[in-house]
TIFI-214862 format. One record per atom (N, C-alpha, C): chain; atom name; x, y, z. Coordinates in steps of 0.05 Angstrom, whole numbers. Layout:
BEGIN
A|CA|X|Y|Z
...
//
This chain:
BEGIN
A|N|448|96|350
A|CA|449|75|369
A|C|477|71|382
A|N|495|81|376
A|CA|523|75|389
A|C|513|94|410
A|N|499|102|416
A|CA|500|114|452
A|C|497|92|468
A|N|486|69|456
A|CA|481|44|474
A|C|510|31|489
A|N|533|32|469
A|CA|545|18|494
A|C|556|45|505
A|N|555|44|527
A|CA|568|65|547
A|C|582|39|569
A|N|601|66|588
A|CA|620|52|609
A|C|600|51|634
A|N|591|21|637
A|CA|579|27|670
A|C|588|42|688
A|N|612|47|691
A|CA|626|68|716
A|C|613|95|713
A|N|603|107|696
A|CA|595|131|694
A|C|568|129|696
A|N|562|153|721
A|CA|536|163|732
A|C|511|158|711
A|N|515|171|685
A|CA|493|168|666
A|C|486|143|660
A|N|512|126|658
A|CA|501|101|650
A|C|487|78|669
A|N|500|84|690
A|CA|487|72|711
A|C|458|77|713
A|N|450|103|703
A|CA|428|110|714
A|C|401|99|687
A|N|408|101|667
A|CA|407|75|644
A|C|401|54|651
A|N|419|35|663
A|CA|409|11|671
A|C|389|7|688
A|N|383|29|710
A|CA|367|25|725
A|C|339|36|726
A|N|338|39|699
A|CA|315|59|695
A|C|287|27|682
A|N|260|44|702
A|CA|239|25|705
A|C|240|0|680
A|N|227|-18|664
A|CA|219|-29|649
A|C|202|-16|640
A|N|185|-2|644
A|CA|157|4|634
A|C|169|39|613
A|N|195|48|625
A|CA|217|60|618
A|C|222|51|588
A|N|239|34|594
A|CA|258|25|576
A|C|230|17|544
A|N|217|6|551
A|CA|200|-9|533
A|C|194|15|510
A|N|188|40|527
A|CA|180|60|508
A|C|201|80|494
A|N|224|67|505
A|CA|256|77|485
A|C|260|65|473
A|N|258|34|470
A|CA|258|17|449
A|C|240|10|427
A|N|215|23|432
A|CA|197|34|410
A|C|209|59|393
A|N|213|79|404
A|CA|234|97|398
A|C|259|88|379
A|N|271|69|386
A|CA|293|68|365
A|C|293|53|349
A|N|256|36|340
A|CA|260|29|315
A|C|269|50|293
A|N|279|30|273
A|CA|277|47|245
A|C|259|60|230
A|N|259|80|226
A|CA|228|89|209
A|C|219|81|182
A|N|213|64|183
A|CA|224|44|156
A|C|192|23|163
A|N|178|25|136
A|CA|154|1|138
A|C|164|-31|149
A|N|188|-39|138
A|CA|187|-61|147
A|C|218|-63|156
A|N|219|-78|169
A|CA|246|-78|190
A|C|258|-110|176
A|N|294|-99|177
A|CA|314|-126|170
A|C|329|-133|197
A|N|320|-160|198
A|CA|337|-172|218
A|C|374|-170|221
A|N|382|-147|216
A|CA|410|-130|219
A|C|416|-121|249
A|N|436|-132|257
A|CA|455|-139|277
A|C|459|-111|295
A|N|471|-91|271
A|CA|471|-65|280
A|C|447|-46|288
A|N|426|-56|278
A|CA|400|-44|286
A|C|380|-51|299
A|N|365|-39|310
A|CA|345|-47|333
A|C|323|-58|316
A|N|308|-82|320
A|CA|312|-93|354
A|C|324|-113|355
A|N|339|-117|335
A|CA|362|-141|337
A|C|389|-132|357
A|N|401|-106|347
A|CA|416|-85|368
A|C|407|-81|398
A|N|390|-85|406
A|CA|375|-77|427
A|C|377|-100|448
A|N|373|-129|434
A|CA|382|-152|449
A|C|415|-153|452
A|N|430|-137|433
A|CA|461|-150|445
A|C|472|-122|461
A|N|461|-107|480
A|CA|476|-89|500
A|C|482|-109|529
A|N|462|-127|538
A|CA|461|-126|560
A|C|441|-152|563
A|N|447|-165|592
A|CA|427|-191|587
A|C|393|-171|584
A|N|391|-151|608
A|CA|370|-142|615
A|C|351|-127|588
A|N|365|-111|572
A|CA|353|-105|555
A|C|352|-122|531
A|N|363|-152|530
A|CA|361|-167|513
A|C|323|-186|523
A|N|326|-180|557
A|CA|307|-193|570
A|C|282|-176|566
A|N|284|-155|561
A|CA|260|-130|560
A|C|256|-134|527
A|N|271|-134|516
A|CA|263|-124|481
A|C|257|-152|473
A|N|267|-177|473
A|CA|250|-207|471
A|C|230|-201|492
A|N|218|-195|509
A|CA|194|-202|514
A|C|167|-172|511
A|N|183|-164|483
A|CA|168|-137|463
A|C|151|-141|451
A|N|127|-158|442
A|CA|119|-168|419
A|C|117|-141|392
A|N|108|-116|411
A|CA|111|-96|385
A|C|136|-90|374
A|N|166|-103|378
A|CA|183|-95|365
A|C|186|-114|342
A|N|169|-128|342
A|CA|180|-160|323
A|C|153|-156|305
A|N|135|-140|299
A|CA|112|-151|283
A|C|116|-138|255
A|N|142|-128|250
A|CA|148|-124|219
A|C|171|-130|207
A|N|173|-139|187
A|CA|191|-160|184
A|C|194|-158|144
A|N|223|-154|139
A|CA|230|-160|112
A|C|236|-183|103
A|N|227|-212|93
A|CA|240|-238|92
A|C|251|-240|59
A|N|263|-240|63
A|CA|282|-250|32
A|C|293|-273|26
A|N|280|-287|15
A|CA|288|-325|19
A|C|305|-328|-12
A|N|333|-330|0
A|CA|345|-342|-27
A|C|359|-365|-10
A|N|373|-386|-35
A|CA|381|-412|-41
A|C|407|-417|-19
A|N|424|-397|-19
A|CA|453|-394|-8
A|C|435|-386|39
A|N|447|-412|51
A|CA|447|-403|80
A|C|415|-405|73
A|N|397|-426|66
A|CA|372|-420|82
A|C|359|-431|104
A|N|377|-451|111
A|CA|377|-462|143
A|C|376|-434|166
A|N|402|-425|160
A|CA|406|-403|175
A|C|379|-375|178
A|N|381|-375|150
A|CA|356|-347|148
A|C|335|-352|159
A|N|325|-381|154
A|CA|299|-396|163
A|C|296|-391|192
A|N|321|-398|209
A|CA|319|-402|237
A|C|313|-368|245
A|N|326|-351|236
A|CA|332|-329|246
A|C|304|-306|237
A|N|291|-325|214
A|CA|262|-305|209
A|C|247|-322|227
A|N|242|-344|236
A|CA|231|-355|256
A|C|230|-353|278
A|N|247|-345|280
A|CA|260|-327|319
A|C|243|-302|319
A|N|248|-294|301
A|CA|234|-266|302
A|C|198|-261|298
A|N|189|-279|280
A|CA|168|-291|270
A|C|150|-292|311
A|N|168|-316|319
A|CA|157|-328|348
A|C|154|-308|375
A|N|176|-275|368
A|CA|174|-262|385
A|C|149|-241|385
A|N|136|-242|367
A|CA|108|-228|367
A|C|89|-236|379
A|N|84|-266|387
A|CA|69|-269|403
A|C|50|-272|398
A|N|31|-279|371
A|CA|1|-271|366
A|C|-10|-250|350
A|N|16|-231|351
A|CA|3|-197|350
A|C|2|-197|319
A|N|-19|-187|312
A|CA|-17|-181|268
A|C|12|-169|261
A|N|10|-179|243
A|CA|39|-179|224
A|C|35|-153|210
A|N|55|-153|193
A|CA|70|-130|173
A|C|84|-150|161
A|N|94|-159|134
A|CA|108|-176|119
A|C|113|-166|98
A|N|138|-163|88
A|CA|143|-159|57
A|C|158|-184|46
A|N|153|-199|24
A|CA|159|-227|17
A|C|180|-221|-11
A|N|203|-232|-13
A|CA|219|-234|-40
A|C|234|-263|-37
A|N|230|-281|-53
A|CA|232|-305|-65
A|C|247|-319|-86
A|N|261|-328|-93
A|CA|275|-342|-118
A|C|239|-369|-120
A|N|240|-377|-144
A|CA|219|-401|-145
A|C|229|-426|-130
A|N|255|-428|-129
A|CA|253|-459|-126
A|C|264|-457|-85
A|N|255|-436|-75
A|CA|256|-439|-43
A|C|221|-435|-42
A|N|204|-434|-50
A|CA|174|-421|-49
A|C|162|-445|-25
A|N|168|-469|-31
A|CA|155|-490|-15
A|C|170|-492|15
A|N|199|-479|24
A|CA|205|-475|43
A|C|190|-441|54
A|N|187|-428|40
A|CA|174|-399|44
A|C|149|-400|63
A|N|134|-418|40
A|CA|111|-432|61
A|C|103|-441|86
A|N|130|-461|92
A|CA|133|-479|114
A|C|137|-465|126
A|N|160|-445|128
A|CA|158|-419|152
A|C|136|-398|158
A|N|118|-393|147
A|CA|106|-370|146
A|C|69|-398|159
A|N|66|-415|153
A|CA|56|-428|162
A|C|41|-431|188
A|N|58|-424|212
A|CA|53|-424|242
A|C|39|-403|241
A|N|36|-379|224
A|CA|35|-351|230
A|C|10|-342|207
A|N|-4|-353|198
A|CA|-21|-359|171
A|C|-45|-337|188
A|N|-51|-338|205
A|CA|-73|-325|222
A|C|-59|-296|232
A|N|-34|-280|218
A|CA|-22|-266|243
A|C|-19|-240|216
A|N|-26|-244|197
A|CA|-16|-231|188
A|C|-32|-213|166
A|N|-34|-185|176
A|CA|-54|-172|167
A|C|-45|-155|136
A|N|-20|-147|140
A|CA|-12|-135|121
A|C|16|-146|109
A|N|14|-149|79
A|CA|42|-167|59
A|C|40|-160|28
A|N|64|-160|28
A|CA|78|-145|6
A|C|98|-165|6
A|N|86|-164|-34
A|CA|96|-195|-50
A|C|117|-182|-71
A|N|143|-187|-78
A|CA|154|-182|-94
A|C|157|-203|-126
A|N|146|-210|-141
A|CA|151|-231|-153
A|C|164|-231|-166
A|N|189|-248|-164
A|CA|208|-248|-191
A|C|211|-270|-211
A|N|196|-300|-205
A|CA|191|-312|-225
A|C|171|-328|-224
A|N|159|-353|-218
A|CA|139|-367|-224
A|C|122|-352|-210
A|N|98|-338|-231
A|CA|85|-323|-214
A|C|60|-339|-201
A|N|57|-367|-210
A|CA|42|-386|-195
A|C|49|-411|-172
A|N|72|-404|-176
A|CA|78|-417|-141
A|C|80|-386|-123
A|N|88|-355|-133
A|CA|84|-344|-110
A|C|53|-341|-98
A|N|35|-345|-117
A|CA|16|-336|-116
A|C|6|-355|-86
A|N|16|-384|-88
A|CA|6|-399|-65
A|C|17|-385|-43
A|N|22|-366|-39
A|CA|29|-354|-7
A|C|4|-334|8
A|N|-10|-334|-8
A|CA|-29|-321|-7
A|C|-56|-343|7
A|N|-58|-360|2
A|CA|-75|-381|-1
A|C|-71|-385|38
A|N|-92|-390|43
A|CA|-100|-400|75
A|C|-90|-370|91
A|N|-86|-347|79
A|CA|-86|-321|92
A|C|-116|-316|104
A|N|-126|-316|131
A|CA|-156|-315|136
A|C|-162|-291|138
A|N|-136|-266|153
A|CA|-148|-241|162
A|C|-127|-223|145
A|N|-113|-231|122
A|CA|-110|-208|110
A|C|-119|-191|99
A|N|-111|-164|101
A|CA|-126|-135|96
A|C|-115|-118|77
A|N|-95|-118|84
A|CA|-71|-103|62
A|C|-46|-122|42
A|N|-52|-115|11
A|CA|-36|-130|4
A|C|-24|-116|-27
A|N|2|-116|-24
A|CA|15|-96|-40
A|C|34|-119|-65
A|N|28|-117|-86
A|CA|37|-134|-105
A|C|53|-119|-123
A|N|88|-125|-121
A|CA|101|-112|-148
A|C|112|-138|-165
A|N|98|-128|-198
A|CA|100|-152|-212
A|C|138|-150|-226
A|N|147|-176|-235
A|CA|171|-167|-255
A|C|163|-192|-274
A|N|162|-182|-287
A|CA|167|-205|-307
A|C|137|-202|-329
A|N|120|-220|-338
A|CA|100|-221|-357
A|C|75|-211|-326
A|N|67|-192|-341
A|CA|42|-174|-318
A|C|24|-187|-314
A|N|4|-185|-335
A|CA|-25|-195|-338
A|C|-30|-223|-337
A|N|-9|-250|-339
A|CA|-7|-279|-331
A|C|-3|-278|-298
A|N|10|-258|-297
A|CA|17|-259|-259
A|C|-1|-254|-244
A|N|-17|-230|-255
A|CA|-43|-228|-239
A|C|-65|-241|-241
A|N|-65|-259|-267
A|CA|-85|-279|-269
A|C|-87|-304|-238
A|N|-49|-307|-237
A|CA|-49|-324|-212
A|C|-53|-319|-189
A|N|-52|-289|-184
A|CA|-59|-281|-153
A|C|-77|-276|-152
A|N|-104|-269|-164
A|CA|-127|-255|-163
A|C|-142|-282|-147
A|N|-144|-298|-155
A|CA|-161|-325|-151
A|C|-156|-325|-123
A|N|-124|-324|-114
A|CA|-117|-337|-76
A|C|-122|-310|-60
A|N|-134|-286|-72
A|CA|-143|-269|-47
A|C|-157|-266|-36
A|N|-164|-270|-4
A|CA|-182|-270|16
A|C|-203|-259|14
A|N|-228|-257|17
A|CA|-248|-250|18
A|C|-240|-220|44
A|N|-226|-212|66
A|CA|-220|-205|91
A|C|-202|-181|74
A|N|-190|-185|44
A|CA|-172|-158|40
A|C|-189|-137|30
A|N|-179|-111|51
A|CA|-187|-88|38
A|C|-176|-66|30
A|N|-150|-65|19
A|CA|-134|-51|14
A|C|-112|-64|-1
A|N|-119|-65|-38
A|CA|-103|-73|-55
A|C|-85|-46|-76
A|N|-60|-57|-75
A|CA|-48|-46|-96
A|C|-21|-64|-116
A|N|-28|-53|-145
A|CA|-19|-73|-152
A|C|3|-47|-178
A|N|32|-51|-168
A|CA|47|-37|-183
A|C|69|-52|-203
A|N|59|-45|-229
A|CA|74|-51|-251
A|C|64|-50|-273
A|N|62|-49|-298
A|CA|56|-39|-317
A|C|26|-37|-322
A|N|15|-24|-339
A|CA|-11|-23|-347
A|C|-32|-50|-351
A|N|-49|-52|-347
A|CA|-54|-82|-355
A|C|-90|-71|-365
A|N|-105|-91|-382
A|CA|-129|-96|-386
A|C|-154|-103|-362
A|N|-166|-89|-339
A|CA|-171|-102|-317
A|C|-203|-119|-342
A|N|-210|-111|-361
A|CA|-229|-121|-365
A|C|-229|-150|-385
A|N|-208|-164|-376
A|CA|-211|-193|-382
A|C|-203|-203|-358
A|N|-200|-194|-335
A|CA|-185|-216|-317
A|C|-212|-212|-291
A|N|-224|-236|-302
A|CA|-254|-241|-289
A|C|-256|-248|-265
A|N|-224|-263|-249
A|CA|-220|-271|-232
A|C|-211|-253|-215
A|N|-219|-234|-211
A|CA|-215|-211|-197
A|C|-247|-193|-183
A|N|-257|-206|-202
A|CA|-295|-193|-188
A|C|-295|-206|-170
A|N|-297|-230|-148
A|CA|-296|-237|-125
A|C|-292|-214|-106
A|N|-265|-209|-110
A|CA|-251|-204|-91
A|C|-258|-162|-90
A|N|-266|-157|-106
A|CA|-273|-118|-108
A|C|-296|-114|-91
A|N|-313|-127|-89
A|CA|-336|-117|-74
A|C|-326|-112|-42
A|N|-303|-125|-40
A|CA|-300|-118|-12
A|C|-282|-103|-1
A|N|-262|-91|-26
A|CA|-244|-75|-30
A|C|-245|-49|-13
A|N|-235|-20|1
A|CA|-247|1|7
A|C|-223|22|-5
A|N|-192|-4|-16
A|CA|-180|25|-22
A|C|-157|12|-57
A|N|-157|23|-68
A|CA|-142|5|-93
A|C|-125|20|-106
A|N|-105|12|-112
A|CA|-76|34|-128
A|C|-71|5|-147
A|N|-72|28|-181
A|CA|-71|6|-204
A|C|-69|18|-220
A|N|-58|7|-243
A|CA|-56|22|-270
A|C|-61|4|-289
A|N|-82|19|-316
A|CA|-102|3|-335
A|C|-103|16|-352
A|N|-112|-2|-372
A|CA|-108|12|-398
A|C|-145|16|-401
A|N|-147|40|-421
A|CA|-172|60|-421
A|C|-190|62|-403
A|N|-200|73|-407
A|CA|-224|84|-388
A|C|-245|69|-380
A|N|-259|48|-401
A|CA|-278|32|-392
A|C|-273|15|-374
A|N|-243|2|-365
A|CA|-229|-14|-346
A|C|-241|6|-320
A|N|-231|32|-319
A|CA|-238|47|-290
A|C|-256|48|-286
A|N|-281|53|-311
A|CA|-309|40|-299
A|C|-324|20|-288
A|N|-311|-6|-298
A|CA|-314|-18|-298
A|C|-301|-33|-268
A|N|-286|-18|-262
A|CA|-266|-26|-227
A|C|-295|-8|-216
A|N|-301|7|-216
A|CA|-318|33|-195
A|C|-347|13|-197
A|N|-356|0|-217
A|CA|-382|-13|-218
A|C|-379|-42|-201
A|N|-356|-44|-203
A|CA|-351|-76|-186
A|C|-354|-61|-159
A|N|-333|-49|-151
A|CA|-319|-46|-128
A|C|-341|-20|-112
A|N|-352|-28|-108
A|CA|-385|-8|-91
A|C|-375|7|-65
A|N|-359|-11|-58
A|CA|-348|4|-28
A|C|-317|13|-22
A|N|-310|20|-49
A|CA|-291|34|-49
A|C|-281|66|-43
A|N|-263|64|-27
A|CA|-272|96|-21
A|C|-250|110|-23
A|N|-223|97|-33
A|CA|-199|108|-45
A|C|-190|95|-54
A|N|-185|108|-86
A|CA|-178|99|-111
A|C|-156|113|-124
A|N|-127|102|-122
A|CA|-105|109|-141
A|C|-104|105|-167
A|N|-106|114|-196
A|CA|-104|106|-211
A|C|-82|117|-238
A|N|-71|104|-248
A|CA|-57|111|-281
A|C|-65|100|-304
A|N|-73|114|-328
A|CA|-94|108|-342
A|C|-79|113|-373
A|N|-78|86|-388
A|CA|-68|89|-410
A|C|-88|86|-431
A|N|-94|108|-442
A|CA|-113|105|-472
A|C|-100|102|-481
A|N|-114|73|-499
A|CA|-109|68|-526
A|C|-118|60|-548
A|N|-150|63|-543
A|CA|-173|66|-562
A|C|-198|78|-551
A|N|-217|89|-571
A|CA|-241|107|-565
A|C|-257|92|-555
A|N|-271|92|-530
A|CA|-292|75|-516
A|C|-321|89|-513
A|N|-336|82|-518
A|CA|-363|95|-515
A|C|-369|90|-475
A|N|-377|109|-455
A|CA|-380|105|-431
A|C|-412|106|-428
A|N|-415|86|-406
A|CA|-449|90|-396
A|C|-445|105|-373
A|N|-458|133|-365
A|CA|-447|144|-341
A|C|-459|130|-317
A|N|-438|141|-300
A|CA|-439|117|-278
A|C|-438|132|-245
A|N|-455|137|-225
A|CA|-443|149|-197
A|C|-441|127|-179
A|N|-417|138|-161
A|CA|-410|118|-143
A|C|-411|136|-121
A|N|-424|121|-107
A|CA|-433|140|-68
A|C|-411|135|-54
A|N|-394|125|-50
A|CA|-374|125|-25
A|C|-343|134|-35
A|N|-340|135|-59
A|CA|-313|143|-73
A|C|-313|168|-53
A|N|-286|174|-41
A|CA|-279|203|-23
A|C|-247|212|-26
A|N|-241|202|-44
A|CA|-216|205|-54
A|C|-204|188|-79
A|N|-199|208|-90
A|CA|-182|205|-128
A|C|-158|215|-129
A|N|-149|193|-142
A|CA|-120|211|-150
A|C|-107|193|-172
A|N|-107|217|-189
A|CA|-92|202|-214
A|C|-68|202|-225
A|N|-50|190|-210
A|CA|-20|187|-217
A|C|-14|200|-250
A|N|-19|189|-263
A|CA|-6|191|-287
A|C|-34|189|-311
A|N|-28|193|-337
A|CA|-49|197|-369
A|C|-29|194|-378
A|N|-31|170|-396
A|CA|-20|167|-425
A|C|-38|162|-446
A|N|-26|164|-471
A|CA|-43|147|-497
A|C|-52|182|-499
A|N|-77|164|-508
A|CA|-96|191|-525
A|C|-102|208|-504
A|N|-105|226|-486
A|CA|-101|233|-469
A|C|-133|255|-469
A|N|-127|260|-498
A|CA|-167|271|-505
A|C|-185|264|-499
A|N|-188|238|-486
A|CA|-207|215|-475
A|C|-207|226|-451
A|N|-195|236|-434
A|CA|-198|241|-406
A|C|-222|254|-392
A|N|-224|277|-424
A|CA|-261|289|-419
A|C|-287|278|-411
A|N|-281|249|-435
A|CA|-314|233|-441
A|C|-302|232|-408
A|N|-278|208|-399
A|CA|-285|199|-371
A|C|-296|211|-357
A|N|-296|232|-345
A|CA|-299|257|-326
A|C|-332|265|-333
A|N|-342|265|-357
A|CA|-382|268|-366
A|C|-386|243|-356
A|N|-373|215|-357
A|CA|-396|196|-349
A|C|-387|191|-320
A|N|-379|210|-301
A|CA|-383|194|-271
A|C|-393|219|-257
A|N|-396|211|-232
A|CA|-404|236|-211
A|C|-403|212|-183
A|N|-387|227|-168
A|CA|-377|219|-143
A|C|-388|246|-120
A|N|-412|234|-108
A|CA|-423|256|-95
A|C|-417|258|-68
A|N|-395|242|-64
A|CA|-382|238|-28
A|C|-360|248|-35
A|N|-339|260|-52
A|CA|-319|256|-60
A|C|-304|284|-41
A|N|-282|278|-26
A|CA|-272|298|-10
A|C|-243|307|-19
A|N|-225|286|-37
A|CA|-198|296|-49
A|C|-202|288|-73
A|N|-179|308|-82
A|CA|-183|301|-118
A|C|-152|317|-114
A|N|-130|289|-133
A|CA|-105|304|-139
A|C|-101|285|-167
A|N|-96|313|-181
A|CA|-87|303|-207
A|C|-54|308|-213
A|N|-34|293|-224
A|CA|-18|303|-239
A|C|-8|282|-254
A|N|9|299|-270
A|CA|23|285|-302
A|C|7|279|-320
A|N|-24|302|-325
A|CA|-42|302|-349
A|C|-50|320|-365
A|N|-36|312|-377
A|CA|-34|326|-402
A|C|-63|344|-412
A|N|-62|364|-421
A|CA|-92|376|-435
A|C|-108|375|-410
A|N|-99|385|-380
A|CA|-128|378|-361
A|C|-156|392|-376
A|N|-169|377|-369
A|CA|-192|389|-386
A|C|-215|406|-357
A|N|-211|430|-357
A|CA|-220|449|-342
A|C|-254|451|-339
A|N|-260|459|-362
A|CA|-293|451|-368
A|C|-314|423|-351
A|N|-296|397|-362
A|CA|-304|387|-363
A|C|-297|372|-320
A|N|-287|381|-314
A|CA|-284|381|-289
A|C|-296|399|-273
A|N|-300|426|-281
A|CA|-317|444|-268
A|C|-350|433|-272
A|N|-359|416|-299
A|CA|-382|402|-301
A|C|-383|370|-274
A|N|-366|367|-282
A|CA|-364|340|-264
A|C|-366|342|-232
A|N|-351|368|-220
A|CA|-357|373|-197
A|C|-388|388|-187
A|N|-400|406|-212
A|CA|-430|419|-208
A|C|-448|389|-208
A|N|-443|372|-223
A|CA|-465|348|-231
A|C|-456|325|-198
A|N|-435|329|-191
A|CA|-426|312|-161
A|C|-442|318|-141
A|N|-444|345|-139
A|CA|-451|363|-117
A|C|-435|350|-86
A|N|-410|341|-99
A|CA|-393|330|-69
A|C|-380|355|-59
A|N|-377|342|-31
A|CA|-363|356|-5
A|C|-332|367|-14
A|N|-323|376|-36
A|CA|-293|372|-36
A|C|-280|394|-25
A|N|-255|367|-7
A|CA|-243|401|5
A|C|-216|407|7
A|N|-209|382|-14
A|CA|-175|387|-19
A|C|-170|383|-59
A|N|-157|403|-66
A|CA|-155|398|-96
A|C|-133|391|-104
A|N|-118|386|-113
A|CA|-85|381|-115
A|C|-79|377|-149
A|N|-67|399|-158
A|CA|-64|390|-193
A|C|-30|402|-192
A|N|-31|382|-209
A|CA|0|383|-221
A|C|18|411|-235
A|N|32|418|-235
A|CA|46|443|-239
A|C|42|452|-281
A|N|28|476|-272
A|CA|15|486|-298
A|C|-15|474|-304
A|N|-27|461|-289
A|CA|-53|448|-296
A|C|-85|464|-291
A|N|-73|487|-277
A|CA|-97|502|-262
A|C|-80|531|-263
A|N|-102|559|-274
A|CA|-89|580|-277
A|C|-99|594|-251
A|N|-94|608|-246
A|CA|-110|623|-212
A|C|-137|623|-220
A|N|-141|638|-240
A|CA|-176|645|-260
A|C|-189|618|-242
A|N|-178|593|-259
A|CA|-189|577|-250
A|C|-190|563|-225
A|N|-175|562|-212
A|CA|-178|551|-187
A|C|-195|574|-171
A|N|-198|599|-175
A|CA|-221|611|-161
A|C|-247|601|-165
A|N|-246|593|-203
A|CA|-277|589|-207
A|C|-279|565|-190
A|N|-259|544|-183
A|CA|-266|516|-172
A|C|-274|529|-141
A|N|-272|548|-132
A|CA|-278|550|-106
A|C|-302|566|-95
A|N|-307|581|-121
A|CA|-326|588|-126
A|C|-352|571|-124
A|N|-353|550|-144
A|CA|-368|524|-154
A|C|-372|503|-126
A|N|-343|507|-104
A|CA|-343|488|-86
A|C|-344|501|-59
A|N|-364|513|-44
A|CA|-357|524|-23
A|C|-340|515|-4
A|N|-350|488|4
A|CA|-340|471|22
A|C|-303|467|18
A|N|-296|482|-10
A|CA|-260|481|-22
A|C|-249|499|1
A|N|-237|477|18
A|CA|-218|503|35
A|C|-187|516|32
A|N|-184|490|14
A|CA|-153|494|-7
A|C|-143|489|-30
A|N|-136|491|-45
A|CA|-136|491|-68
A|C|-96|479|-65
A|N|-90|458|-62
A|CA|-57|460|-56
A|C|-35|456|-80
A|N|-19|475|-79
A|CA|10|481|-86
A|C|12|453|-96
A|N|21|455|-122
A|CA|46|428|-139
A|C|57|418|-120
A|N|77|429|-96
A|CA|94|408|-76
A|C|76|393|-64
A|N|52|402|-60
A|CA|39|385|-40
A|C|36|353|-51
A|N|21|342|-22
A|CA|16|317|-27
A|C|-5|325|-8
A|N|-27|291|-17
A|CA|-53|282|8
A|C|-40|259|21
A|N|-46|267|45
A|CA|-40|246|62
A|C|-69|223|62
//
């Protein structure tokens, strides 16, 4: 961005200033940051973008797509100031759905509110950081009508925190993830509401009957992140789920021999990705069964470094016509 100030006297820059609006609008899309959510920082666009010039201060305030993502960080010290200056920015969207990432001290939560208030209808996707009362953050959630996406990182006591947010989530979200330690999903009852309408979920739980037990709630789920800590032997009722089209299993801890039964009691007959890594003992057999008993479309495989010998990844492609790759440890699914 320091190409921005230039000397009017020179040809190029002149020619800068006079270049269309309809111009400029799509260079200042261009120099956001590539970054999910944007800080209201002086030096960077689109806060930078208002101090070159009245005209491009006049073009980028009347942007609404440069203002619809936003980092708010509400602490104690200057929140007059922060307030006014997330509110400026808040008002230059215009209507348009949000992007929000939320971090809080507890005792500003009822000012948190009051700002984010005007905009209760605007905001499709938010990301909650909690660092202490995890039942006043949880009220930020509450009168959200069209949220869709909502990303929760816990600190502090896990399974009390999600007891408080499960209850204030919209009926409208379909895309939950919830990062921080392992938790029991099969006592926290206040969470069946809200799965049936789910379509994509990233979580980590302890044993296996919890993941069943998410796939039997959650019917219209069709991508599922998961990390799976055994820590006792569960008897499974097998279970298929028709719209699951992507798996991926971050991480196996605990007893990690359990991973077999999981894999005999499901069959996912839509299922198009499957990436495993960091599991220990992959169990080969019992996945080459699991994919013959699926009879799904799969057409990306992704296992972790040492988890698949060539032998075997032929027989998987063998077994899977529709397998058009079998991808390399570096890879990732998009």
């Amino acid at each position: 961005m320091p190409s921005m100030v230039l000397d009017r006297r020179l040809p190029s820059a002149f020619s800068i200033w006079r270049l269309p609006t309809e111009v400029l609008c799509h260079i200042f899309d261009y120099c956001l940051p590539d970054t999910e959510y944007l800080s209201p920082t002086p030096d960077m666009a689109p806060i930078l973008l208002t101090r070159v010039c009245r005209r491009w201060r006049e073009v980028a305030v009347d942007m609404p797509s440069l203002w619809c993502r936003l980092s708010v960080k509400v602490f104690l010290n200057d929140w007059q100031r922060d307030a006014f200056c997330y509110d400026t920015w808040l008002k230059r969207s215009r209507g348009r759905p949000l992007s929000l990432a939320l971090q809080w001290q507890e005792h500003v939560s009822t000012e948190l509110q009051s700002l984010l208030q005007p905009y209760l209808k605007q905001i499709l996707s938010l990301s909650i950081l909690s660092l202490e009362n995890a039942q006043k953050s949880a009220l930020v959630l509450r009168n959200l009508s069209e949220l869709q996406q909502l990303t929760i990182r816990i600190v502090g006591p896990f399974e009390p925190a999600l007891t408080q947010f499960f209850p204030c989530m919209p009926f409208t979200l379909r895309s939950l993830e919830v990062i921080g330690p392992s938790f029991d999903l099969t006592r926290l009852d206040s969470l069946n509401p809200v799965l049936p309408h789910l379509t994509n979920v990233r979580i980590d739980m302890f044993n296996s009957i919890a993941c069943l037990r998410l796939l039997q709630l959650a019917p219209n789920l069709s991508s599922l992140s998961i990390g799976i800590t055994f820590i006792e032997i569960q008897a499974l009722t097998p279970f298929t789920h028709t719209k699951l089209q992507s798996l991926r299993t971050v991480n196996v801890m605990g007893f990690a021999d359990q991973l077999p039964d999981l894999f005999n009691a499901l069959s996912f007959p839509n299922l198009r990705v499957l990436e495993a890594r960091s599991v220990p003992k992959w169990p080969h057999e019992e996945l080459k069964a699991f994919l013959a008993r699926s009879s799904c479309p799969l057409e990306r495989l992704v296992l972790g470094v040492g988890m698949a010998t060539d032998k075997q990844q032929a027989e998987h492609v063998a077994l899977i016509p529709s397998l058009a790759l079998i991808a390399s440890p570096c890879c990732t699914i998009n």
